[in-house]
C-alpha positions as CSV (number, residue, x, y, z in Angstrom):
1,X,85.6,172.7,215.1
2,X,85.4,170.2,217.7
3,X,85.4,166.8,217.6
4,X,81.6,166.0,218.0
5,X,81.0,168.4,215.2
6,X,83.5,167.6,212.9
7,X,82.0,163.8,213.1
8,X,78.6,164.4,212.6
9,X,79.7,166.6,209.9
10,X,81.4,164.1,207.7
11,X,78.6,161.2,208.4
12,X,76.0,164.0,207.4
13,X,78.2,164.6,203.9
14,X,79.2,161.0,203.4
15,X,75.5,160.1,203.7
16,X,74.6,162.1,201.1
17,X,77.7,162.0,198.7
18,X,77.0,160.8,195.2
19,X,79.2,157.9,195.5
20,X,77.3,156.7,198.5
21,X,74.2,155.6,196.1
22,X,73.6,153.0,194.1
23,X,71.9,154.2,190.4
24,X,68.0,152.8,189.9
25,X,67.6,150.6,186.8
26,X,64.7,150.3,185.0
27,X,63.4,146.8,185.0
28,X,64.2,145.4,181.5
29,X,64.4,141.6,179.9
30,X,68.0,140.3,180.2
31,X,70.2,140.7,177.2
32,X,71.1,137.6,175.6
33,X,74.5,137.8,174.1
34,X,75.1,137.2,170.6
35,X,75.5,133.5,169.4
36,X,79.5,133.7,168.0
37,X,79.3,132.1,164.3
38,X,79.7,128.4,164.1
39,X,78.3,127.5,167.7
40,X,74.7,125.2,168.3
41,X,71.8,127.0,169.4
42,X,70.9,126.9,172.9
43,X,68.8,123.6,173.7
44,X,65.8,126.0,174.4
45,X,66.3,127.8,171.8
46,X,66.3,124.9,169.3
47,X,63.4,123.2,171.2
48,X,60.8,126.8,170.7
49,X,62.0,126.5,166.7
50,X,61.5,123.4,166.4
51,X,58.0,123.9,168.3
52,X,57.3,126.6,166.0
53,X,58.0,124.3,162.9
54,X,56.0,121.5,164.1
55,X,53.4,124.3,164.4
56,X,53.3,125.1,160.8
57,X,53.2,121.6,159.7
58,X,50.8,120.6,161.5
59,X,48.6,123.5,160.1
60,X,49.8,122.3,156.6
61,X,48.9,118.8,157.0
62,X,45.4,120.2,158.5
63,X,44.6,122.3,155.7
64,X,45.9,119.3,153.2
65,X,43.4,117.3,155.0
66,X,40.7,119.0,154.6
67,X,42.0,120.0,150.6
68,X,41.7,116.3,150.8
69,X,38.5,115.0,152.1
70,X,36.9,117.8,150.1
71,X,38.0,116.1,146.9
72,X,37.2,112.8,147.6
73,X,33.2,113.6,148.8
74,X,33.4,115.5,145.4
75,X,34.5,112.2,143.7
76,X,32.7,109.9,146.1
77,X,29.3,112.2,144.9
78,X,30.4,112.3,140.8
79,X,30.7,108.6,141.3
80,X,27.3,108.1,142.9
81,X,25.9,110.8,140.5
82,X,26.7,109.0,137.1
83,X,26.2,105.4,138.5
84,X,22.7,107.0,139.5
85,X,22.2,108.3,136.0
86,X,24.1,104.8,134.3
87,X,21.5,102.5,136.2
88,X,18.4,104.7,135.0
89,X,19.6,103.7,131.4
90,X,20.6,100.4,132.4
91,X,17.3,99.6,133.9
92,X,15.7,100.1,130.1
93,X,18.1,98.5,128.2
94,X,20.4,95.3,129.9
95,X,18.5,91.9,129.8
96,X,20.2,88.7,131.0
97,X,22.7,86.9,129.2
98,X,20.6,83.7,128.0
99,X,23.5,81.6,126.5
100,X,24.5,78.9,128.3
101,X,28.3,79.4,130.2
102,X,28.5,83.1,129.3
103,X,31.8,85.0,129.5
104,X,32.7,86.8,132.4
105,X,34.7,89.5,130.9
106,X,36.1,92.7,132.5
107,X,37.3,95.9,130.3
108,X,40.0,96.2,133.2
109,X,41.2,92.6,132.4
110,X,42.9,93.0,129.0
111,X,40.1,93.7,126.9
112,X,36.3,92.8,125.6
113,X,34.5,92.0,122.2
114,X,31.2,93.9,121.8
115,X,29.2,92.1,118.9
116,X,26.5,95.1,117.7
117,X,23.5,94.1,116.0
118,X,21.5,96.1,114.1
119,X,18.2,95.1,113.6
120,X,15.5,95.4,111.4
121,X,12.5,95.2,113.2
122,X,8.8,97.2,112.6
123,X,6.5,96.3,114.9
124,X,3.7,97.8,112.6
125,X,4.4,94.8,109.6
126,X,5.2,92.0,112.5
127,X,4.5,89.6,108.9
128,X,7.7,90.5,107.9
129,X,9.8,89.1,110.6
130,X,13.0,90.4,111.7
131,X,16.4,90.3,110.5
132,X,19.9,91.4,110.9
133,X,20.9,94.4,108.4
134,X,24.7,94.2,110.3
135,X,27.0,92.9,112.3
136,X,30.2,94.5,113.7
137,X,32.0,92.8,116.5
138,X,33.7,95.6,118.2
139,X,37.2,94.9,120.0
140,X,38.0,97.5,122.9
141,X,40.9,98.0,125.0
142,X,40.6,100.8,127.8
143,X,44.4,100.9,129.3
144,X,45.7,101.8,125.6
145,X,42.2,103.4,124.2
146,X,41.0,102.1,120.9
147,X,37.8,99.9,119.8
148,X,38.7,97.9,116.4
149,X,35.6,97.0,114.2
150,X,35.2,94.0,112.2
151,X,32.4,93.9,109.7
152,X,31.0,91.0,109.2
153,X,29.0,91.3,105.5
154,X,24.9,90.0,106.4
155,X,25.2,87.7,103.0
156,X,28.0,85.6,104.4
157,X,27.3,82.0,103.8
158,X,26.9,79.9,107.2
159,X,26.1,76.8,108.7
160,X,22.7,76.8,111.0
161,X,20.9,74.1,113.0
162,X,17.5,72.8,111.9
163,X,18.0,75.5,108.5
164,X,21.4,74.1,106.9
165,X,23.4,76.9,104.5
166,X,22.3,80.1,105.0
167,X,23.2,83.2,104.9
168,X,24.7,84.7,108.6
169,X,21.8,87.3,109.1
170,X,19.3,84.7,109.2
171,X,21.0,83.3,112.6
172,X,19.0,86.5,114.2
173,X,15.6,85.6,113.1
174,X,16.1,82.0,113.9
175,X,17.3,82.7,117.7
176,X,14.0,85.2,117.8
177,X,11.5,83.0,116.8
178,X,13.2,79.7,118.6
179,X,13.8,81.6,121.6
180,X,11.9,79.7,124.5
181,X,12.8,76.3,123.0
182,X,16.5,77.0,122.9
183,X,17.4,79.0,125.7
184,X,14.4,78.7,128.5
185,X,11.3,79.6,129.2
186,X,12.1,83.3,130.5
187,X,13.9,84.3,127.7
188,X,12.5,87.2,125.3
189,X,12.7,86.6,121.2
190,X,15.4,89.9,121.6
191,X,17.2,88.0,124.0
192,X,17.2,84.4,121.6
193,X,17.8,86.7,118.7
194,X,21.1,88.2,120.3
195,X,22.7,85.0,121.5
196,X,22.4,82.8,118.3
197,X,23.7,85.6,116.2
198,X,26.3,85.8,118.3
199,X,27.0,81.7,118.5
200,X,26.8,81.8,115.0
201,X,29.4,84.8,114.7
202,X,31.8,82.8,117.0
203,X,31.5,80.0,114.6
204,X,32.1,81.5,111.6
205,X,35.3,83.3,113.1
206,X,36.6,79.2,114.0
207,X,36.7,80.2,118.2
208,X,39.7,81.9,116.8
209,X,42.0,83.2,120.1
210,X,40.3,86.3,120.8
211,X,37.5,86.2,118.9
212,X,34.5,85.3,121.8
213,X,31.8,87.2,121.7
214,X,31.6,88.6,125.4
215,X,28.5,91.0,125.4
216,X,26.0,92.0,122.8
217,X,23.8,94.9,121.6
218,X,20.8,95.1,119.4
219,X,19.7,98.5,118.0
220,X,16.7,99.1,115.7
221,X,15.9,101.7,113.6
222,X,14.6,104.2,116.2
223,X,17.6,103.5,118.9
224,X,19.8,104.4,115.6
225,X,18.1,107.8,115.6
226,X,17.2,108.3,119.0
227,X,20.9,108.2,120.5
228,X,22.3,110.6,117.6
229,X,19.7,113.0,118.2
230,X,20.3,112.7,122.1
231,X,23.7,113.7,121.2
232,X,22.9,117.1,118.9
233,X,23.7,115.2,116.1
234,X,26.7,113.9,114.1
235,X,29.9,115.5,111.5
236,X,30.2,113.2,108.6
237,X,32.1,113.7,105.4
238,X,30.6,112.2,102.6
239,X,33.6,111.1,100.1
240,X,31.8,111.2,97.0
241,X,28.0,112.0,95.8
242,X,25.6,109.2,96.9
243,X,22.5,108.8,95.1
244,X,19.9,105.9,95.6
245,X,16.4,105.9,93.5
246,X,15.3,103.0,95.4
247,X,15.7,103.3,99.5
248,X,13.1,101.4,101.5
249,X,10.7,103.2,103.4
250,X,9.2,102.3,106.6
251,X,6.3,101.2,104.8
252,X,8.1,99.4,102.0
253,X,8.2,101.6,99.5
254,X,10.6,103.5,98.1
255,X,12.1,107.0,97.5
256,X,15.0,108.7,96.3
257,X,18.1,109.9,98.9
258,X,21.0,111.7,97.3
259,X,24.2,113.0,99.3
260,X,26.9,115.8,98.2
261,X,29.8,114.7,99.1
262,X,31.6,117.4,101.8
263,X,31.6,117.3,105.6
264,X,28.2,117.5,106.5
265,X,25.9,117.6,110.0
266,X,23.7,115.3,110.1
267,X,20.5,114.2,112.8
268,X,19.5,111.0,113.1
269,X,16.7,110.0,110.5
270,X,19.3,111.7,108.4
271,X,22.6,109.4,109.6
272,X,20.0,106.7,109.0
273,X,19.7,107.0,105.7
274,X,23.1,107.7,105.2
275,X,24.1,103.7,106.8
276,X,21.6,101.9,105.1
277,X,21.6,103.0,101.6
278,X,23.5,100.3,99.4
279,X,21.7,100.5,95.8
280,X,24.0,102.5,95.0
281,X,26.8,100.9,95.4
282,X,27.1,97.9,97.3
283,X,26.7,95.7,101.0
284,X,30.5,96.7,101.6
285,X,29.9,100.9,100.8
286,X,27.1,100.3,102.9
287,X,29.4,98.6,105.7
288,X,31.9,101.3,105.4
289,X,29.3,103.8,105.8
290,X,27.9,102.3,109.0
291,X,31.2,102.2,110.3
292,X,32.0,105.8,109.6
293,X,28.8,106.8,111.3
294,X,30.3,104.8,114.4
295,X,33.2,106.4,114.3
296,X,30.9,110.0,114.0
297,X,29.3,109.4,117.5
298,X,32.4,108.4,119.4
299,X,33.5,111.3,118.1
300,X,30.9,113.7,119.1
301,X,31.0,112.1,122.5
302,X,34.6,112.6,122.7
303,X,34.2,116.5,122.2
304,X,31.9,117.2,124.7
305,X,33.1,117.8,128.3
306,X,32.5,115.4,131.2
307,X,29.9,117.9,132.8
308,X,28.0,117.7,129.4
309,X,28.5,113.5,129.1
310,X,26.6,113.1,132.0
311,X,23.7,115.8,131.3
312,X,23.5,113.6,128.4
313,X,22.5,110.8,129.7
314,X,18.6,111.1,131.4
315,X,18.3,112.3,127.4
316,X,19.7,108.9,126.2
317,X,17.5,107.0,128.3
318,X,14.6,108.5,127.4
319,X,15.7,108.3,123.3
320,X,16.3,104.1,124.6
321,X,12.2,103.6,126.2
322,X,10.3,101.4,124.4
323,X,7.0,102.9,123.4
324,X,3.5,101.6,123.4
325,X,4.4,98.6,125.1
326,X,6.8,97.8,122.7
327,X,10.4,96.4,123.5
328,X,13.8,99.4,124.0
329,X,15.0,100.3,120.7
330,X,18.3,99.4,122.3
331,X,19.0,96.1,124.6
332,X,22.4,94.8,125.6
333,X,23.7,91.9,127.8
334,X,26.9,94.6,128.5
335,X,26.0,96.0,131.9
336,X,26.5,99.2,131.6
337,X,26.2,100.5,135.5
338,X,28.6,98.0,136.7
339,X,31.3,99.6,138.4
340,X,34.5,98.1,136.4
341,X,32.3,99.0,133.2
342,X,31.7,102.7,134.3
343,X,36.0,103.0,135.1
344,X,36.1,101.0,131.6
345,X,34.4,103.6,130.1
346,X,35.7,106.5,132.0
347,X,39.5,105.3,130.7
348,X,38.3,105.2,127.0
349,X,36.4,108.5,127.5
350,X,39.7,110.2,128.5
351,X,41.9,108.7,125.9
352,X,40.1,107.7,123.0
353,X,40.2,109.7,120.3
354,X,39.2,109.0,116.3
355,X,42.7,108.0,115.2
356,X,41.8,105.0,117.8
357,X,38.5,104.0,116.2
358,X,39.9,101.5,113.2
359,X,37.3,99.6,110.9
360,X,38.8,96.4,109.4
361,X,36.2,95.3,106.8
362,X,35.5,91.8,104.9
363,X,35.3,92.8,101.3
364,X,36.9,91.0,98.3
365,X,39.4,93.8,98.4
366,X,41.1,91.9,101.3
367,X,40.0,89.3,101.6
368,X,39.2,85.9,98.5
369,X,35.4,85.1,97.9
370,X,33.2,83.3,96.2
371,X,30.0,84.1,95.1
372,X,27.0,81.1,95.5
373,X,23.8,82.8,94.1
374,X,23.6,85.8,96.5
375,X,25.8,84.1,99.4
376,X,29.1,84.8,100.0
377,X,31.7,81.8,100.7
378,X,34.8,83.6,102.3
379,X,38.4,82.2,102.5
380,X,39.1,80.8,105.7
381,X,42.7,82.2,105.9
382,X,42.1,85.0,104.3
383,X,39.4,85.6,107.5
384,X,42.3,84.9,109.9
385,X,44.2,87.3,108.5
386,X,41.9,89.8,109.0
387,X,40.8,88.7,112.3
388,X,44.8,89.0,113.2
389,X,44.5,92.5,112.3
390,X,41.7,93.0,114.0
391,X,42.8,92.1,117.2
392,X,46.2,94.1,116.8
């Protein structure tokens, strides 16, 4: 083979010979190597992590956010929702405070006095008057829930203006009739009523520390029943049979009541009953009974739910209108749809139970009297003792 040949030869072979060409790859990612044990991430690396955490936060704090702001329109509507409902009853029942240089007292300041009246008034025998069957000034702390009731007995001898010695539950009637002349020309007898009863209660205590009356409530006979029925109903235990042969009757008679003692459920002409009967034993049984009923409807308010408190309350304010023209069975100076009074009484709600609910009573059992015809002449230390334990 020639020359010419044998070159073309070999280019032609070498052109074609395997190690002339380079392999096609296919065209993948690039391989990262493996990160050897105990070196930093890549600054990349770290920066898309971190990216990817700030990520998931953010979606976190989004959804927080809105878990949020649903909650608070919830409470911002329950809030709007019960003040709605607590106006409607205020509207019937709060009047003005009429007494000159009233107490501004808060229930988120310490705590408040509450003196509750309850009235006997019939509008059908107006000849008759009006009077106070009892007074219980009612202490209550909402930041360590309790309410403390001191019973004041209605034949307690006092000292009145333009009458002399009396007996305390005159001071009502007095205020009622003498309203206009004593505390301005708008004021209502209800109103007059309430704030000498309540001068003359802050008298009798001696302004002793603590002892102010801040607000006040009046309740007749058909509030009494009205707001138990509004509520179901009451549980009271009756600690030993009760008969009376000679309970008053709206029309000033008489009948005969009789209670088996045993945990009973009671309405409200029933509960009624129940507080004011006193032939057959005494003004203090009688004051222990009204306290126990007390203690019965901050009971039953204390079982039901928070849903069912406030789908109570249109049926409370229609128990509280005044019919016919004639004045609420119920009126207060405590204003109820205030909103420091409506967290007041959301903090007792949640934490007030019956052990909290404590009745200190004036009775000659604790405290030294003397008996002046029908009145009752208590001793004054023997009231401060009792007004100490009162307050604790």
């Amino acid at each position: 083979m020639n020359d010419r040949y044998q070159s073309r030869y070999q280019s032609q072979h070498q052109s074609y010979h395997p190690s002339s060409r380079q392999p096609t790859l296919p065209n993948l990612p690039p391989v990262t190597p493996p990160r050897p044990p105990g070196r930093p991430k890549p600054a990349r690396a770290a920066a898309a992590e971190r990216a990817g955490t700030g990520q998931t936060w953010r979606k976190i704090r989004q959804v927080l956010k809105l878990a949020f702001g649903a909650v608070f329109v919830l409470l911002i509507v329950g809030v709007f929702l019960v003040q709605r409902q607590a106006s409607a009853v205020a509207d019937a029942i709060v009047v003005p405070e009429v007494r000159p240089n009233p107490p501004a007292a808060s229930p988120l300041f310490g705590s408040i006095n509450v003196l509750i009246i309850g009235v006997d008034e019939r509008p059908d025998h107006p000849e008759e008057g009006v009077r106070s069957d009892t007074l219980i000034l009612a202490h209550v702390k909402v930041f360590r829930p309790s309410i403390s009731l001191l019973s004041i007995p209605r034949d307690t001898q006092v000292e009145l203006q333009e009458v002399g010695t009396t007996k305390i539950n005159v001071a009502y009637g007095l205020g009622y009739e003498r309203a206009t002349e004593w505390y301005g020309p708008e004021a209502t007898p209800q109103q007059g009523g309430m704030s000498l009863a309540s001068q003359t209660v802050e008298r009798f205590l001696g302004y002793y520390r603590g002892t102010r009356v801040d607000y006040t409530a009046q309740v007749n006979f058909d509030g009494f029943v009205g707001l138990i029925d509004a509520l179901g109903g009451v549980t009271i235990e009756v600690p030993a049979p009760l008969v009376d042969d000679a309970y008053p009757t709206p029309d000033y008679g008489i009948m005969r009541v009789e209670f088996q003692p045993g945990v009973q459920r009671m309405d409200g002409a029933t509960a009624l009953i129940y507080a004011r009967t006193r032939h057959a034993d005494s003004d203090f049984g009688r004051s222990q009974r009204q306290q126990q009923v007390m203690q019965a409807i901050a009971a039953e308010i204390q079982r039901k739910g928070w849903v069912e408190r406030v789908r109570l309350l249109p049926a409370v304010a229609k128990s509280l209108e005044g019919r016919d023209g004639q004045p609420p069975p119920v009126l207060t100076t405590l204003p109820i749809d205030r909103l420091d009074m409506l967290l007041g009484g959301v903090l007792l709600a949640r934490g007030l139970g019956s052990e909290a609910i404590r009745s200190v009573p004036l009775n000659p059992e604790t405290v030294e009297v003397m008996e002046i015809g029908s009145n009752l002449l208590w001793d004054e230390a023997g009231v401060r003792a009792r007004v100490d334990e009162w307050l604790r």
